[in-house]
N, C-alpha and C positions, 0 to 999 in steps of 0.2 A: 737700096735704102735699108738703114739699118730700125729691127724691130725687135727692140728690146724689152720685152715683157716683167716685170717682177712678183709677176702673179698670173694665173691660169687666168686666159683670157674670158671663161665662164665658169659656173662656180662647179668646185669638185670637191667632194669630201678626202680630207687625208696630203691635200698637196702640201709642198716642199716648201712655201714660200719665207716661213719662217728661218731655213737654212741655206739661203742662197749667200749671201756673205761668208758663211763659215764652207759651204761648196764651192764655191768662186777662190776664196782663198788656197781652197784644198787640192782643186786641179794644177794650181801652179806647178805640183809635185810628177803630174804626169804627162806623158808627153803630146805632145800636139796633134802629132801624126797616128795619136794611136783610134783602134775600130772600139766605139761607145754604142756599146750595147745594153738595150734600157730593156730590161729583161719584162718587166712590171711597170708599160708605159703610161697609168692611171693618164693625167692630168695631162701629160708630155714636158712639163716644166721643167725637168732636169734636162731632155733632151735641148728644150729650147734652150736652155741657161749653158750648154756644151758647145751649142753651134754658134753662140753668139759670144762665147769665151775663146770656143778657138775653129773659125771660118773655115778652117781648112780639112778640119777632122772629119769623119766618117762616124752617121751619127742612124744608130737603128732604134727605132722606137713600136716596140709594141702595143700597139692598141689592144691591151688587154680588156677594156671598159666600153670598146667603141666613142671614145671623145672625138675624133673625126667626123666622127656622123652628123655628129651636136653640131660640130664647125662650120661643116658646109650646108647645115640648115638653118647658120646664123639668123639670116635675112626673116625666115617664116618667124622666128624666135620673137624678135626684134616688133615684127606687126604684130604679132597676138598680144605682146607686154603692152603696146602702145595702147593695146585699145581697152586694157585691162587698166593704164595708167588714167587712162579719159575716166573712166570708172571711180576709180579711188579716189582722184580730185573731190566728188565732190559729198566729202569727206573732210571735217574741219582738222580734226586731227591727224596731225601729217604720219606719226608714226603710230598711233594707237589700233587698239583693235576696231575692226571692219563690223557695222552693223549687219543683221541679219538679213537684209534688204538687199544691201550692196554685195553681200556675199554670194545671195543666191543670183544675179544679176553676173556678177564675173562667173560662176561656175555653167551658167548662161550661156557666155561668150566662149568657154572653152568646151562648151560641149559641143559647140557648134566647127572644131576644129576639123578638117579632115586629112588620114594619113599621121605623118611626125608630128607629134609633141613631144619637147625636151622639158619632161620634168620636170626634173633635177634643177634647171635652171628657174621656173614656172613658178615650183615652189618655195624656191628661195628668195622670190620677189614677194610673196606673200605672207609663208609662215614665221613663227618665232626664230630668232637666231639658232643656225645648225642646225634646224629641222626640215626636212626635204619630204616629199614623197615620192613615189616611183608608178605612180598607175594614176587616173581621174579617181577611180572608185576610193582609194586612198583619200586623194585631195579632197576632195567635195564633204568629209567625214570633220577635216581640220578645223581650226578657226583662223580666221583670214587677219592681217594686220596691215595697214596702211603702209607699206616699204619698200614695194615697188621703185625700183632707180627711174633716176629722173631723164637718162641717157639711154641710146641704144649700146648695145655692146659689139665692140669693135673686135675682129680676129687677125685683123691683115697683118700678113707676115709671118704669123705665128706657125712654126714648125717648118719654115722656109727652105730649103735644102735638109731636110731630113728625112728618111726612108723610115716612109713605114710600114709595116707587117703585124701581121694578125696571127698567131698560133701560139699553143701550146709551151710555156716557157723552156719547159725542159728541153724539147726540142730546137728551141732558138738556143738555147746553148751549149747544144752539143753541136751544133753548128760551127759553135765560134772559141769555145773554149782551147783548144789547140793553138790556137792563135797568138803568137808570140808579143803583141801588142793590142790586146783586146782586155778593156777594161767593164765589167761588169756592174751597171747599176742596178739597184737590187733595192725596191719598195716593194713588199706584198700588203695585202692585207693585217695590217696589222691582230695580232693573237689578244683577245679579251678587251678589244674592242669593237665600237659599233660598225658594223661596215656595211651598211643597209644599203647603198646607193651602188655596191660595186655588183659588178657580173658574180653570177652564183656563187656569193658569200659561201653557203652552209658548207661550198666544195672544202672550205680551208680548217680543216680539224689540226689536231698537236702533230701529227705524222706528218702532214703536209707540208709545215713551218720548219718541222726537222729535216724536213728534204731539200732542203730550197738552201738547208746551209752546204750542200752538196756546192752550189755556185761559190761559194767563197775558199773552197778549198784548194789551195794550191792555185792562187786566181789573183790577180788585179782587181779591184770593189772598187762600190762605195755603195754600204747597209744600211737600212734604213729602220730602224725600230724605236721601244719605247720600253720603258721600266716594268710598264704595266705586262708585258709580253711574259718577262722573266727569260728569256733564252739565253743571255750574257751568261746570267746566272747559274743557268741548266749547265751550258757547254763550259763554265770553268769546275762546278761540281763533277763531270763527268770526266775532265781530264786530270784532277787533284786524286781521283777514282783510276785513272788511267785505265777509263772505259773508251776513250779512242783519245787525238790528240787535239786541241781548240782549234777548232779554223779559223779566232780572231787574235791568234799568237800574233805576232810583232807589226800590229795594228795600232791605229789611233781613232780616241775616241771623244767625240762633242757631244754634250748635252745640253736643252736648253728647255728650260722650263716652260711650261705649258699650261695654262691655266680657263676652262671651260667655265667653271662659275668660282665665286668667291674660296667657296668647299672642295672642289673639285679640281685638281692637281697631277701634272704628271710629268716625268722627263720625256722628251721627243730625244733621239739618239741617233748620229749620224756613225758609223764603223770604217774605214777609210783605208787601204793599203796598195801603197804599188811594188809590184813584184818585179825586178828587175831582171831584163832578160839576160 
């Protein structure tokens, strides 16, 4: 059965789903047969959107984030929302904020959880748009909002034929860089933006970000950044400087705007090259 997703089956900060058209067009350029290596497996959505573009390829996805864990604790997810949804009913306003009453009542019910709680997901049934938390003691602090989906959330299928692995990027691509058909996708942490929901944020300082352009050198891509980063930037000043050479020389590049509130503005950037063998 085919399971075609066009968005992370639960919620992630940061995924791809805005660039699956402009990636789906962009793969046509590389070949079928080659090993996808999702160096920065956040959400798994590129992986997903590879194996379901081309069945046959070999598709590594790193669970950098732990998102598998979430997947396979769908089910717990799914009951604790349900009974958080019985909650909020009875609530006239379907999407407004949660009286004081109601709120201590579902932090109630979640405190009564034992073992896994996904968050991430938890809280984005609850609080403001893009706002998530990552602990109870966080959550309980928030103000609660009537938005709870009305549905359970469904995973089947998702990441189907895809291998995945958990470590150190660097190391997954020293694994595979040699590899004469090994095309590398490449989302990190985005630089000077909020990345609260990802595994140990703080690790990702300016040196980090500059290493990470180490994968795109002399490599098969697909980069994943934003304006707000400035690296484009950095690496064409420094090769105009002929402080070393651009690692996104005879590249192609999409941007698509991005818009968080009415004031709040940014290009999303996808970087793109295949390197023929």
């Amino acid at each position: 059965m085919n399971f075609n997703y066009v968005q992370a089956p639960l919620p992630f900060q940061g995924q791809k789903r805005r660039f699956l058209k402009s990636f789906k067009e962009a793969l046509k350029d590389f070949p079928e047969d080659a090993i996808y290596v999702d160096l920065f497996g956040g959400s798994g959505l590129l992986s997903h959107t590879v194996k379901q573009f081309y069945p046959n390829s070999e598709v590594i996805y790193n669970d950098f984030d732990g998102y598998t864990f979430r997947l396979e604790n769908v089910q717990k997810t799914n009951s604790l929302l349900s009974d958080v949804r019985e909650i909020c009913s009875k609530s006239i306003d379907r999407k407004g904020k949660l009286s004081n009453e109601l709120h201590s009542e579902i932090i109630g019910r979640i405190s009564k959880e034992k073992g896994f709680v996904d968050w991430v997901t938890i809280s984005s049934s609850l609080l403001f748009s893009m706002n998530y938390a990552t602990s109870f003691e966080q959550l309980k602090k928030e103000t609660f909002y009537n938005k709870v989906r009305l549905s359970d959330y469904c995973v089947d299928g998702y990441l189907e034929g895809v291998s995945k692995v958990r470590e150190d990027y660097q190391c997954l691509f020293a694994k595979y860089q040699h590899y004469p058909k090994a095309v590398f996708l490449i989302d990190p942490p985005y630089l000077s933006t909020n990345c609260s929901t990802y595994t140990n944020p703080d690790y990702w300082k300016l040196s980090d970000y500059l290493n990470v352009l180490n994968t795109v050198d002399n490599t098969s891509y697909f980069y994943f950044t934003s304006n707000k980063s400035q690296i484009i930037e950095l690496c064409d000043w420094m090769s105009k400087k002929k402080c070393f050479k651009n690692p996104f020389s005879c590249s192609t590049t999409v941007s698509i705007n991005t818009s968080l509130t009415h004031n709040a503005k940014y290009d999303d950037i996808m970087i793109y090259r295949y390197k023929n063998v």
